[in-house]
C-alpha positions in Angstrom: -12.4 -28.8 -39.4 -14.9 -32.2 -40.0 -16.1 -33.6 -37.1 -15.0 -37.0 -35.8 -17.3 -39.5 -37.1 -18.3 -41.9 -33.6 -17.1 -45.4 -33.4 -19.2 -47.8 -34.9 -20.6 -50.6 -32.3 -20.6 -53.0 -34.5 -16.7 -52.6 -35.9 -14.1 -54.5 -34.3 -10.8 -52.9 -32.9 -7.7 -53.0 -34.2 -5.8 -56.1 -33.3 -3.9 -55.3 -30.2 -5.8 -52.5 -29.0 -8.2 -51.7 -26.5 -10.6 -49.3 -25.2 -9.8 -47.2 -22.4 -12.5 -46.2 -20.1 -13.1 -42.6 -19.9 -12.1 -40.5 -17.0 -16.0 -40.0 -15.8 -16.7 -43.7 -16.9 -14.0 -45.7 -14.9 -13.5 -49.8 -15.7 -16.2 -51.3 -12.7 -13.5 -54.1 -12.2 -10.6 -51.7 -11.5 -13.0 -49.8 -8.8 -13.9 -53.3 -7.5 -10.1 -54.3 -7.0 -9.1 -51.3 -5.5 -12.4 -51.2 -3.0 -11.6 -54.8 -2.2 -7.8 -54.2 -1.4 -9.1 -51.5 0.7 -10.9 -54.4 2.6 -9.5 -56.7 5.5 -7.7 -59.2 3.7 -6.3 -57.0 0.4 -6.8 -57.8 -2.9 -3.9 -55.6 -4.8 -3.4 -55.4 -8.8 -0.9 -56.5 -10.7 1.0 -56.2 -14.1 -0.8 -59.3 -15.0 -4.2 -57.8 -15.0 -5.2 -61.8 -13.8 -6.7 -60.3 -10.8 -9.2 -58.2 -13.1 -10.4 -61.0 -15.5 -11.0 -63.4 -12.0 -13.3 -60.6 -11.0 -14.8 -60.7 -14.3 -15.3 -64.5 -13.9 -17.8 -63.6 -11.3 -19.6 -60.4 -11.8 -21.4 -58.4 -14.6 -20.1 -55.0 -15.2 -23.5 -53.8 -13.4 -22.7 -55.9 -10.3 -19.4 -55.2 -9.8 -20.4 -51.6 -9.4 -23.4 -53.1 -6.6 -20.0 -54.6 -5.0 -18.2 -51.3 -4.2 -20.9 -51.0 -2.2 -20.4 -53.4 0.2 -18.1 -54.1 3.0 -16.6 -56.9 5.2 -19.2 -55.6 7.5 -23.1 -57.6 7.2 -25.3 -55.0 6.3 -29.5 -54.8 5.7 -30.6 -54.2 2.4 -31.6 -50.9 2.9 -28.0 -49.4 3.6 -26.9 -50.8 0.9 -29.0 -49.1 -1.4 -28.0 -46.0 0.9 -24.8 -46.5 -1.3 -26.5 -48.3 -4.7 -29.5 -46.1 -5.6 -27.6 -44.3 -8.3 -26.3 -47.4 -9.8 -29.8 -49.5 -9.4 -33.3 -48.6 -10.5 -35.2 -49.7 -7.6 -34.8 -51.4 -4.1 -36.1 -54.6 -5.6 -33.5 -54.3 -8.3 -30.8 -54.3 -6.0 -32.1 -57.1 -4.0 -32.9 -59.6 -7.3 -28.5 -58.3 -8.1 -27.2 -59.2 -4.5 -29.4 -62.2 -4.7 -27.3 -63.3 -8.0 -23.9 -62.3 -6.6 -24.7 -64.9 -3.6 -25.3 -67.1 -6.1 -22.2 -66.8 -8.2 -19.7 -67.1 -5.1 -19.0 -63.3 -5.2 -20.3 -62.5 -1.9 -22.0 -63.6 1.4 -24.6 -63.5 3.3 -25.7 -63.7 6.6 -29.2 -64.4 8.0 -30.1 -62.9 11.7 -33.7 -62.3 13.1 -35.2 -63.1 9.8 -33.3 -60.2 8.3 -30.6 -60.7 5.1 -27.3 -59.2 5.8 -25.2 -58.7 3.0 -21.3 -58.4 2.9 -18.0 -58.6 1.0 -15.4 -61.6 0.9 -11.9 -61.3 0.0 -10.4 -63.6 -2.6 -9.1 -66.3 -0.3 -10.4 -67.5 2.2 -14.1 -66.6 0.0 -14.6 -65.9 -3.3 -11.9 -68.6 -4.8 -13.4 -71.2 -2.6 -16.9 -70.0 -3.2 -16.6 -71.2 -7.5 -16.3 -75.1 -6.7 -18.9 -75.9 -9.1 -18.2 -73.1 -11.3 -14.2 -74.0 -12.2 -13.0 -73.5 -15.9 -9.7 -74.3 -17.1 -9.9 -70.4 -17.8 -10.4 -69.3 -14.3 -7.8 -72.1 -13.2 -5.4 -70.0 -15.2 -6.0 -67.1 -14.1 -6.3 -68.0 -10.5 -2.9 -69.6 -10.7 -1.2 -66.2 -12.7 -2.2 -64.3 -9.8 -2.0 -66.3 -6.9 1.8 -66.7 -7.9 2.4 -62.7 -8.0 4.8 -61.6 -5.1 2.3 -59.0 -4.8 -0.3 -61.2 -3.8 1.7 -63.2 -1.7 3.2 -60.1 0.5 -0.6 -58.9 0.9 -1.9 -62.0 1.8 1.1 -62.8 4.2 1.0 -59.0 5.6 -1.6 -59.8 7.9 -1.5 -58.4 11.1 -3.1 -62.7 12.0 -3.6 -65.4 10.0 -6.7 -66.5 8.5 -6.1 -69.8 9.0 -4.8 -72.0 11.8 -3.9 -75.6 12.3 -5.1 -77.6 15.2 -4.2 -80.9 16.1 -6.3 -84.1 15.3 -7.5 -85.6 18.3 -5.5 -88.6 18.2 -2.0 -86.6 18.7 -2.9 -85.3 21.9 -1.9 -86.7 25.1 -4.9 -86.9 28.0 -2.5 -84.7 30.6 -2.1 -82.2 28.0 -4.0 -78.9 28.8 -5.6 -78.4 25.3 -7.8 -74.9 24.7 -11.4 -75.4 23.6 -10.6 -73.5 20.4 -7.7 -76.1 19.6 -10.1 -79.4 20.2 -11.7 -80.2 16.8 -14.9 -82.3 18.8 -15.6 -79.1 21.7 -15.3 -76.9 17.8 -17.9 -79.2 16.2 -20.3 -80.0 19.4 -20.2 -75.9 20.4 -21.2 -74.7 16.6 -23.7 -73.2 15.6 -25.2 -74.8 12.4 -26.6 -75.5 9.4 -23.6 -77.8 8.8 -22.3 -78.2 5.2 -20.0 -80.4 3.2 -18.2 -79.2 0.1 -16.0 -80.7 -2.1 -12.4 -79.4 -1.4 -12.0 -77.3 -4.6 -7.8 -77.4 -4.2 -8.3 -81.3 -4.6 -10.8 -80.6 -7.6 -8.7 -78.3 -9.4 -5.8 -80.6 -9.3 -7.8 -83.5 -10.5 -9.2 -80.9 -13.3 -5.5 -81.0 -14.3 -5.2 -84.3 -14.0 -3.2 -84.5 -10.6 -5.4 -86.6 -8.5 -4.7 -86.2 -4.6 -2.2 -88.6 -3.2 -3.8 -88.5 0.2 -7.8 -89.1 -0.3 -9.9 -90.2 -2.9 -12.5 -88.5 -1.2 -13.4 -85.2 -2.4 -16.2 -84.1 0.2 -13.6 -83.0 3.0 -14.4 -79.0 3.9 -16.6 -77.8 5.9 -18.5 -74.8 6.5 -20.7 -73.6 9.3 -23.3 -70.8 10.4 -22.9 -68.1 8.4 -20.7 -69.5 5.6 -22.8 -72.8 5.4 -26.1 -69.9 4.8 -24.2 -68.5 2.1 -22.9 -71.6 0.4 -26.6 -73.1 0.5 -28.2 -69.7 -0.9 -25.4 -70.4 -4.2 -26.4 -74.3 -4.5 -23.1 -76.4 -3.6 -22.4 -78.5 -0.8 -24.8 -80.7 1.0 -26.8 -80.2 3.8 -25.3 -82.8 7.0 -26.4 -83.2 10.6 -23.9 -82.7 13.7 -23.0 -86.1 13.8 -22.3 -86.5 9.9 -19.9 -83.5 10.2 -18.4 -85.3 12.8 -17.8 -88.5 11.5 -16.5 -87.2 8.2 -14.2 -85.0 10.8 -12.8 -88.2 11.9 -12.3 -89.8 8.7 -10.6 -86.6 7.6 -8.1 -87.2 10.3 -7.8 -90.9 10.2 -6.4 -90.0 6.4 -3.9 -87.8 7.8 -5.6 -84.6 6.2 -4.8 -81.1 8.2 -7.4 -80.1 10.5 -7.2 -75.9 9.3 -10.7 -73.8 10.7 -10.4 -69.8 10.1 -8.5 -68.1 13.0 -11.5 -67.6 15.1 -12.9 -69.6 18.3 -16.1 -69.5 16.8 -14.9 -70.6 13.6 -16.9 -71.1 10.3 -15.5 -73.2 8.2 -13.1 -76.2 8.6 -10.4 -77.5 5.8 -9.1 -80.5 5.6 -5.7 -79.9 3.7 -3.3 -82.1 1.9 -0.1 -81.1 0.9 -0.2 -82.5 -2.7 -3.4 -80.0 -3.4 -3.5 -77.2 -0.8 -3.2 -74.3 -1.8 -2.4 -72.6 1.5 -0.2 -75.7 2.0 1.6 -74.7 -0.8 2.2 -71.3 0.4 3.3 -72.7 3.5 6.0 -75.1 2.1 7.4 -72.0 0.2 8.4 -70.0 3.3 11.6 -69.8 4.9 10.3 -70.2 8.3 6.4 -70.7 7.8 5.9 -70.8 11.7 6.5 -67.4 12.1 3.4 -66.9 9.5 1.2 -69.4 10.8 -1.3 -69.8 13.7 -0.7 -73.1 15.8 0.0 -73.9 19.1 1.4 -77.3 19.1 4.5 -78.4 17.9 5.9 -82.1 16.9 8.5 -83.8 19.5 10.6 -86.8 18.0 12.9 -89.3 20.6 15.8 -90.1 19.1 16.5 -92.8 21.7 12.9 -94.4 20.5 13.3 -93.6 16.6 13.5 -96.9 14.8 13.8 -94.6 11.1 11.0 -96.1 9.4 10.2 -93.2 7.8 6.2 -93.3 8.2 6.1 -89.8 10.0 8.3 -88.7 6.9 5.7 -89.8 4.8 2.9 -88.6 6.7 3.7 -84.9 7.2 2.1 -82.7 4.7 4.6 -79.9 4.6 8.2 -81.6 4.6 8.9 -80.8 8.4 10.4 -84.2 9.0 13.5 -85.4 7.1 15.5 -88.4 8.3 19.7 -88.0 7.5 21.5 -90.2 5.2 23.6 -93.3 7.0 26.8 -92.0 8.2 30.4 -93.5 9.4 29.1 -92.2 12.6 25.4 -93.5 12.5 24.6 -97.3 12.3 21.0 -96.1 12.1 18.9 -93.7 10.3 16.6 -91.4 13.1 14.6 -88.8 11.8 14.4 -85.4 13.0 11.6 -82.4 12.7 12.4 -79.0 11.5 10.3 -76.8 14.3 10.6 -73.9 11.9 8.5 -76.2 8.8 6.0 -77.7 11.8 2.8 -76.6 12.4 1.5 -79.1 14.8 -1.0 -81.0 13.1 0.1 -84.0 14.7 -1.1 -86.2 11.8 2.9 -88.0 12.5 1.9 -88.9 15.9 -1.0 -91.8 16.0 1.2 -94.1 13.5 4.8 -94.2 14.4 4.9 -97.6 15.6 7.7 -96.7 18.3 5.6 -94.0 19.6 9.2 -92.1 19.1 6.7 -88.5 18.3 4.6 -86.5 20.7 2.7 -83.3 20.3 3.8 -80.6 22.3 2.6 -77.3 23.2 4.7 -73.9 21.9 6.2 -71.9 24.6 3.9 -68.6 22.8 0.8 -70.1 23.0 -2.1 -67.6 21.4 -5.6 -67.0 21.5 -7.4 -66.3 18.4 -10.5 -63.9 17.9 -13.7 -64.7 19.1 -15.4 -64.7 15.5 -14.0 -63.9 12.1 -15.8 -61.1 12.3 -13.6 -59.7 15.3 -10.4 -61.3 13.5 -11.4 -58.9 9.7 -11.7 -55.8 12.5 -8.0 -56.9 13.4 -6.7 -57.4 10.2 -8.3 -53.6 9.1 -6.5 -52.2 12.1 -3.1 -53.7 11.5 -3.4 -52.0 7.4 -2.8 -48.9 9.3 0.6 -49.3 9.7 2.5 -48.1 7.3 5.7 -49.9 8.2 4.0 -53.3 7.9 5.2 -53.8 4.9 8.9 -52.6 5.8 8.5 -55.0 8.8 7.3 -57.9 6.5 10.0 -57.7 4.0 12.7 -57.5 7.1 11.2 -60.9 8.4 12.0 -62.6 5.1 15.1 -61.4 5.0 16.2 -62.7 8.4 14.4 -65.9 8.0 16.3 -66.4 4.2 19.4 -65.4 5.5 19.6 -67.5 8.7 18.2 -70.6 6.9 19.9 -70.3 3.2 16.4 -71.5 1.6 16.5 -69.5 -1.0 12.7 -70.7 -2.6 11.1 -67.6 -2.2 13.4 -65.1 -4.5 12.9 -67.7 -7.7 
């Protein structure tokens, strides 16, 4: 019997197909996906394979083997190469990869007593944002293919918390209202820790990359990260460097736009969107939902007086997730008064300073929450709540009751 001559490098294959890894020489993306979905946040595969080529926008093949090695945990150099000194020749090797991972978005660091910590980020909130000046209509594309997949969404909704929560802008709240620390956007800025950074908001970049400028701002600087994240985003190049008081003034004109105030669900939080719902992403995902509030983190709710309403339809046009809708004239009505769905609001409160009536208030919820003291403590909470292995059986149950209860139908399309 002749032996099997070995493939020649330099041939091409076959149109149509494709290597397959061997069994003792498994595809370095594939191990990353399924480490990463092993992770807080989740990062699951799909039939599209979209969520393998966005890894591939971001790491060698050699570096997405260093990634397995790393956690949502900030770790020293040296326990990483605990893990990496099989896949790395040296210590310094290792450090000059991580270095260039930082630096391509892929993962963070953190910078305590003079000593690098490295860590992990999931896809959103982290990696996706982390590419604002590396965004190709290729990695648009795939972005979108798997950010669409139910199997995404169900991960990324799954969460035992949010990631994300909206707070109010200052101007919607009342001076007797008992407002937490954690829910005041000035006590957030004046208690942080810095460096402070401004970013581009990439949601509002890829849109205008597709040619759908924002309908909101013409500004593009509107996100903000601090602390650790604003460490991180310096090491990779983006974003600016900005003083306390810049980040604060470009906090108010965020608001005074009528852009929603959303920091990561932490009292100690580091970073700070400023979301429009023409562009946002997690905006989108809101809008899609049944019932969003039973998804989201937010502790204030919009009011509306009927008996003040003049139906001008400015707070229509001002909410960025279709909460407020105002009724066709009827037989019955002479006048057109608008009306908030409580189940679409999530108490921005960017309605509130410009209804000339003053017809809207911000209210509290009657379940007020507390988030996690850092992000830190809100990944240990999300890792815990993977554990149960009905969360998913509980997640699909509270679609269900929210489809069939409100008839919106937008999420089985």
């Amino acid at each position: 019997m002749m032996n099997k001559k070995p493939l020649d490098a330099g041939k091409k294959l076959d149109a149509g197909k494709k290597l397959r890894p061997q069994k003792n020489h498994p595809d370095p993306y594939r191990k990353l996906q399924q480490h990463l979905d092993k992770q807080p946040v989740g990062f699951p595969a799909t039939s599209s394979g979209a969520e393998i080529r966005i890894l591939r926008h971001i790491f060698t093949p050699e570096q997405a083997g260093i990634a397995t090695c790393l956690t949502h945990r900030p770790e020293p150099l040296a326990t990483v190469y605990a893990r990496a000194k099989d896949q790395v020749p040296s210590l310094q090797n290792l450090e000059t990869q991580l270095a260039a991972m930082v630096k391509k978005g892929g993962i963070e660091i953190q910078k305590k007593k003079d000593q690098i910590l490295y860590a992990s980020v999931p896809l959103v909130v982290g990696m996706y944002e982390f590419q604002i000046d590396r965004l190709t209509p290729e990695f648009i594309a795939d972005f979108k293919t798997y950010s669409a997949d139910k199997k995404f969404g169900l991960s990324f909704l799954g969460t035992r918390l949010p990631q994300m929560r909206t707070i109010p802008i200052k101007k919607s709240i009342q001076s007797h209202t008992q407002v937490s620390t954690f829910d005041e956007i000035n006590i957030l800025l004046q208690n942080a820790q810095g460096p402070f950074v401004i970013l581009a908001c990439i949601c509002r970049e890829k849109k205008a990359l597709q040619g759908m400028p924002c309908k909101v701002t013409h500004r593009s600087e509107t996100c903000m990260a601090l602390g650790s994240i604003a460490e991180s985003v310096l090491e990779m190049g983006v974003g600016r460097k900005i003083s306390r008081q810049e980040a604060m003034a470009i906090m108010d004109e965020n608001q005074k736009e009528g852009l929603v105030l959303q920091p990561a669900n932490a009292k100690t939080p580091d970073f700070i969107c400023s979301c429009c719902g023409c562009c946002c992403g997690m905006l989108d995902i809101q809008k899609s939902l049944p019932v969003p509030v039973n998804f989201w983190a937010s502790n204030f709710q919009a009011t509306l007086d009927p008996t003040t309403c003049i139906g001008c339809g400015i707070c229509k046009n001002r909410c960025q997730v279709d909460a407020i809708f105002i009724p066709p004239l009827s037989e019955k009505k002479e006048t057109r008064i608008a009306a908030v769905d409580t189940n679409r609001c999530i108490g921005c409160g960017v309605c509130v300073p410009t209804c000339p009536a003053n017809a809207i208030t911000l209210t509290p919820r009657p379940d007020q929450t507390q988030p996690p003291d850092t992000r830190q403590a809100l990944y240990e909470s999300l890792l815990a709540g993977k554990k149960d292995r009905l969360g998913k059986v509980k997640l699909y149950g509270k679609l269900a009751r929210d489809i069939i209860r409100t008839r919106d139908l937008r999420l089985l399309k």
